[in-house]
N, CA and C atoms as a LAMMPS dump frame, in Angstrom:
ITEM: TIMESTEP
0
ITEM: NUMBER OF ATOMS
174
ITEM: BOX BOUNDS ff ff ff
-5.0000000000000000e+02 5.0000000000000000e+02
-5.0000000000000000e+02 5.0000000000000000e+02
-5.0000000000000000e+02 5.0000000000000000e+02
ITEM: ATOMS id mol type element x y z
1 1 1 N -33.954 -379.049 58.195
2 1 2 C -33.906 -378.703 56.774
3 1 3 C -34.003 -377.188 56.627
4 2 1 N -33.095 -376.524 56.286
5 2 2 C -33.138 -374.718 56.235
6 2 3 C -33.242 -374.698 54.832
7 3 1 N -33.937 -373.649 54.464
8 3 2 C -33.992 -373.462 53.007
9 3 3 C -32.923 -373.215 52.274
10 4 1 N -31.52 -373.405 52.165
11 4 2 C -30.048 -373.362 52.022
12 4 3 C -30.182 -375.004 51.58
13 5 1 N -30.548 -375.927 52.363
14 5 2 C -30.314 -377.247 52.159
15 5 3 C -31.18 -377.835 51.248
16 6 1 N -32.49 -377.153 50.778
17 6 2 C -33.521 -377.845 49.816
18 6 3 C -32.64 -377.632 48.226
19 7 1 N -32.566 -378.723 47.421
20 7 2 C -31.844 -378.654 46.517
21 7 3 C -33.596 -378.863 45.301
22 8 1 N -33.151 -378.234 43.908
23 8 2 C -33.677 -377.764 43.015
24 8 3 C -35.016 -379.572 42.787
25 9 1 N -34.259 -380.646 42.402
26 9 2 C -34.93 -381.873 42.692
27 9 3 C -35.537 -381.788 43.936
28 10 1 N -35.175 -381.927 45.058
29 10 2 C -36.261 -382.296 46.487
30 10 3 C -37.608 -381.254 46.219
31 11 1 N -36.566 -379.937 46.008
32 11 2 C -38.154 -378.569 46.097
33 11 3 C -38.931 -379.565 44.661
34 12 1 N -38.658 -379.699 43.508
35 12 2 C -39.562 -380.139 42.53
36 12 3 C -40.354 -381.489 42.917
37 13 1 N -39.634 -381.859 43.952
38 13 2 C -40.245 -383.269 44.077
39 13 3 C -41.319 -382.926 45.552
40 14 1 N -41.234 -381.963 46.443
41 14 2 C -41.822 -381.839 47.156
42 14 3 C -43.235 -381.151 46.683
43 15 1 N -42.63 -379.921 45.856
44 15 2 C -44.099 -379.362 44.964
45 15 3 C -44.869 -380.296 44.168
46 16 1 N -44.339 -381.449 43.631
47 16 2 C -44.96 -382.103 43.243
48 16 3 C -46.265 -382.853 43.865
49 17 1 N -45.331 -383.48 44.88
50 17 2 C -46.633 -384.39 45.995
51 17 3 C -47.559 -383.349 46.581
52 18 1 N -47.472 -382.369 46.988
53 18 2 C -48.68 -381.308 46.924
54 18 3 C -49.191 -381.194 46.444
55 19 1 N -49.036 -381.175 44.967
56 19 2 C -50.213 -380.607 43.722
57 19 3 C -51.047 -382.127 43.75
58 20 1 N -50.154 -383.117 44.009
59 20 2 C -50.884 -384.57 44.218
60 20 3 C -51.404 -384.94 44.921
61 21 1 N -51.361 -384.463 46.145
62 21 2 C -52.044 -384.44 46.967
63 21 3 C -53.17 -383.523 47.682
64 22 1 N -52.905 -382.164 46.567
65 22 2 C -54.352 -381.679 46.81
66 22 3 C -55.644 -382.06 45.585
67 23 1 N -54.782 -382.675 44.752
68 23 2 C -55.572 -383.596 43.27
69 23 3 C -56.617 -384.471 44.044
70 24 1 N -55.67 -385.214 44.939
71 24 2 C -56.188 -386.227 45.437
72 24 3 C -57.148 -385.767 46.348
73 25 1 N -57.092 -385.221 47.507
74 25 2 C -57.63 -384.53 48.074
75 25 3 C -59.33 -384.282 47.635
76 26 1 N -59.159 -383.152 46.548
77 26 2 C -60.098 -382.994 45.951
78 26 3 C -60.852 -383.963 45.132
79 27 1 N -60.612 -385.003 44.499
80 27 2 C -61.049 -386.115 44.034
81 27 3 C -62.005 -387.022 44.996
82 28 1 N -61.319 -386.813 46.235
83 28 2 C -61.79 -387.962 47.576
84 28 3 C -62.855 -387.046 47.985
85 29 1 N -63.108 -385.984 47.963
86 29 2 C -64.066 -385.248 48.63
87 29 3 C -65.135 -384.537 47.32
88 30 1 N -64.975 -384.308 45.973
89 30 2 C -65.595 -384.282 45.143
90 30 3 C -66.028 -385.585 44.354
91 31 1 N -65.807 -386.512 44.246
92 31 2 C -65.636 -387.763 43.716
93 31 3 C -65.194 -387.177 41.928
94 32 1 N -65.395 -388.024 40.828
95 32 2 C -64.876 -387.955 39.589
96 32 3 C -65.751 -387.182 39.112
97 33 1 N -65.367 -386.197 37.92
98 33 2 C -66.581 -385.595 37.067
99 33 3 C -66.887 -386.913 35.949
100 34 1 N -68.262 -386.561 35.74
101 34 2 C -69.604 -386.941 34.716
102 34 3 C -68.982 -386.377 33.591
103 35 1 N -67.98 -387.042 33.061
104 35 2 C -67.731 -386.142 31.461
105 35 3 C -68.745 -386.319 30.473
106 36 1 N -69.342 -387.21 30.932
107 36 2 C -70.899 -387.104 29.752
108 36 3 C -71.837 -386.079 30.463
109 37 1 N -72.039 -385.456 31.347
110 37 2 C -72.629 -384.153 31.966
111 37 3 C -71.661 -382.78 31.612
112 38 1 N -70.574 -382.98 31.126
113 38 2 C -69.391 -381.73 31.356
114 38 3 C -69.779 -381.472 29.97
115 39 1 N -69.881 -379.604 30.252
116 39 2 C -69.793 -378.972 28.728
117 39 3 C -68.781 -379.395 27.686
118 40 1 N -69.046 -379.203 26.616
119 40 2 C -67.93 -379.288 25.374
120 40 3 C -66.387 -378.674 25.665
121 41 1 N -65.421 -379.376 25.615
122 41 2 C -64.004 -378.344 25.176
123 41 3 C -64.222 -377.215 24.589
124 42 1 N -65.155 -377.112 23.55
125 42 2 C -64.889 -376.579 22.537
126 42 3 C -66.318 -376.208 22.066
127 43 1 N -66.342 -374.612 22.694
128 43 2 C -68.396 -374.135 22.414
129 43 3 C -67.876 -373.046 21.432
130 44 1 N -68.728 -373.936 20.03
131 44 2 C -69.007 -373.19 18.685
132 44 3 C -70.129 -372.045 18.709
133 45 1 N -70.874 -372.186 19.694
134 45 2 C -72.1 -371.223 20.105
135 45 3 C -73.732 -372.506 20.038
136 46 1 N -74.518 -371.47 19.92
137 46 2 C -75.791 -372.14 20.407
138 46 3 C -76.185 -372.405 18.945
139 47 1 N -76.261 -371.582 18.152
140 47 2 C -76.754 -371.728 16.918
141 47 3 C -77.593 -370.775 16.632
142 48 1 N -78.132 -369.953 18.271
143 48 2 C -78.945 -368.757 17.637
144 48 3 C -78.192 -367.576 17.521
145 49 1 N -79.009 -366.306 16.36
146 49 2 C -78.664 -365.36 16.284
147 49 3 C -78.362 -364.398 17.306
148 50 1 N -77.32 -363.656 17.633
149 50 2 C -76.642 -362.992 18.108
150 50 3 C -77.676 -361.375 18.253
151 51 1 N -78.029 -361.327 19.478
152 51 2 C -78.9 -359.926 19.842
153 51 3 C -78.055 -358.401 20.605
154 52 1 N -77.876 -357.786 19.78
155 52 2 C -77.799 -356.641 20.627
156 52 3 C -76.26 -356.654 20.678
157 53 1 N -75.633 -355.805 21.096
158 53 2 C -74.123 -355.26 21.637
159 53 3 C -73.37 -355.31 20.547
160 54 1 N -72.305 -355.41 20.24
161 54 2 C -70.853 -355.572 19.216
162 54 3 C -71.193 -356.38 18.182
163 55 1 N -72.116 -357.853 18.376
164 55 2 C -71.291 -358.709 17.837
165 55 3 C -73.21 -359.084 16.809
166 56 1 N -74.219 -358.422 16.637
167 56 2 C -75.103 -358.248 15.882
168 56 3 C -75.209 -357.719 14.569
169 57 1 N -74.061 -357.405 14.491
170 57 2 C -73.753 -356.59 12.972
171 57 3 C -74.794 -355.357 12.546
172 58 1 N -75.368 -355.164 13.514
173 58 2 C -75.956 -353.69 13.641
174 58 3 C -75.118 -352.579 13.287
């Protein structure tokens, strides 16, 4: 197989099973995340006031 002969499908289909197989990979050796342990998508902040630097309105 010379890189002349990999056509646009095989390379997409070969990059593919890599990314799947280092998914996998990593899955088998990390096991699944705790999405009830995993931070929020989406951090509104803590709720406390903001000390010091830029963003204190000092």
């Amino acid at each position: 197989m010379s890189p002349a002969s990999l056509s646009r499908p095989l390379t997409a289909t070969l990059a593919m099973l890599l990314v799947g197989g280092i998914l996998a990979l990593d899955l088998a050796l990390a096991g699944a995340p705790d999405l009830f342990a995993a931070p929020s998508a989406i951090a509104l902040g803590s709720g406390a006031a903001p000390e010091g630097a830029h963003c204190s309105g000092n």
